[in-house]
C-alpha positions in Angstrom: -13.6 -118.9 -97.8 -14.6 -115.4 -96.9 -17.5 -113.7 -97.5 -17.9 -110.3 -99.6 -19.5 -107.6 -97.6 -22.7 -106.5 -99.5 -24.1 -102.9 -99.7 -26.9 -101.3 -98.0 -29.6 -100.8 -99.3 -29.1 -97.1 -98.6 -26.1 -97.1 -100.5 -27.4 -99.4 -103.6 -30.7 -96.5 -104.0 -28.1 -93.6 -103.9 -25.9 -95.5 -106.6 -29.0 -96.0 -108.4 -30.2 -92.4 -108.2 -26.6 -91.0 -109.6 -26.2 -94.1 -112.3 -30.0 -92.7 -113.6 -28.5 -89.1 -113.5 -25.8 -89.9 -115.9 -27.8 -92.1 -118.3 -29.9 -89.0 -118.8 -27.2 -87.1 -119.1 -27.5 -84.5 -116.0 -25.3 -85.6 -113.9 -22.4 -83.2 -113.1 -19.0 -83.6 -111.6 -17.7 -81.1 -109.0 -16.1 -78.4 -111.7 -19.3 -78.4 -113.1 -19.3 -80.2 -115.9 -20.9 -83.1 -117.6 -19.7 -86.5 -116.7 -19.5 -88.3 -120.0 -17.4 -91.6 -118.5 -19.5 -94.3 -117.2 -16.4 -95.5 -114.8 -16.0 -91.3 -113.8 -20.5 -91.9 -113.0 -19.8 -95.3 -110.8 -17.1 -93.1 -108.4 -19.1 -90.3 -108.1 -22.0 -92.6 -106.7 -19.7 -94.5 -104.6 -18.2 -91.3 -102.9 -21.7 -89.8 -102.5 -22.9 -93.4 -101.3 -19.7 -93.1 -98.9 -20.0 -89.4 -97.7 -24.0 -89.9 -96.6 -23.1 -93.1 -94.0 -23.8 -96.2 -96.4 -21.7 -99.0 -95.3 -19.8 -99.6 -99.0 -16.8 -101.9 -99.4 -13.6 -100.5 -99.6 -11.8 -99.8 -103.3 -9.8 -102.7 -104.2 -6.1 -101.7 -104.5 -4.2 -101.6 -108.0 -2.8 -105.3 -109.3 0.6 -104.3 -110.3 3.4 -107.1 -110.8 6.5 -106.7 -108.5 9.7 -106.6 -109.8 8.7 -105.3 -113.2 10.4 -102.1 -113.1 13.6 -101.3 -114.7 16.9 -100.7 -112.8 18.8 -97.5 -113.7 22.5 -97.4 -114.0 24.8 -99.4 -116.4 25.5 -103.3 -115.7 28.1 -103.1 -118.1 31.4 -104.8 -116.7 34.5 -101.9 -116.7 37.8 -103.1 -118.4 
C-alpha cells in the first residue's frame, strides 16, 4: 500500500500562521477583503505554503460519477 507524502514542516508553520490569521479575523484575500470561509482560509494557506517552496501534496481531483450526464436529442422512435 502506498504511503501519503507528509508536509514540511515549513509548509505546516506557514498553514498555521494563515489558519491563526483567519481565526482572528485578519486575514484578507487578494481583493482585499475579509475571508469569512474556513475552506476559502485552508487554500489561501496552501497556495502561500506552495508559492514560498514547501513541498505540499498535490489537490486531490473532483470524484465525479461517469456516465451520469444526460444525453441530448430525442430517443423517441419516428412512425
Amino acid at each position: 500500500m502506498a504511503k501519503k507524502k507528509a508536509a514540511s514542516s515549513k509548509g505546516k508553520t506557514k498553514v498555521h500562521k494563515v489558519m491563526k490569521e483567519h481565526k482572528e479575523g485578519k486575514l484578507k484575500s487578494g481583493s482585499g477583503k475579509k475571508v469569512t470561509s474556513r475552506k476559502q482560509a485552508v487554500a489561501i494557506a496552501l497556495n502561500e505554503a506552495r508559492e514560498s517552496g514547501a513541498k505540499i501534496p498535490k489537490k486531490k481531483g473532483s470524484s465525479k460519477k461517469k456516465g451520469s450526464s444526460k444525453k441530448k436529442g430525442s430517443s423517441k422512435k419516428k412512425s
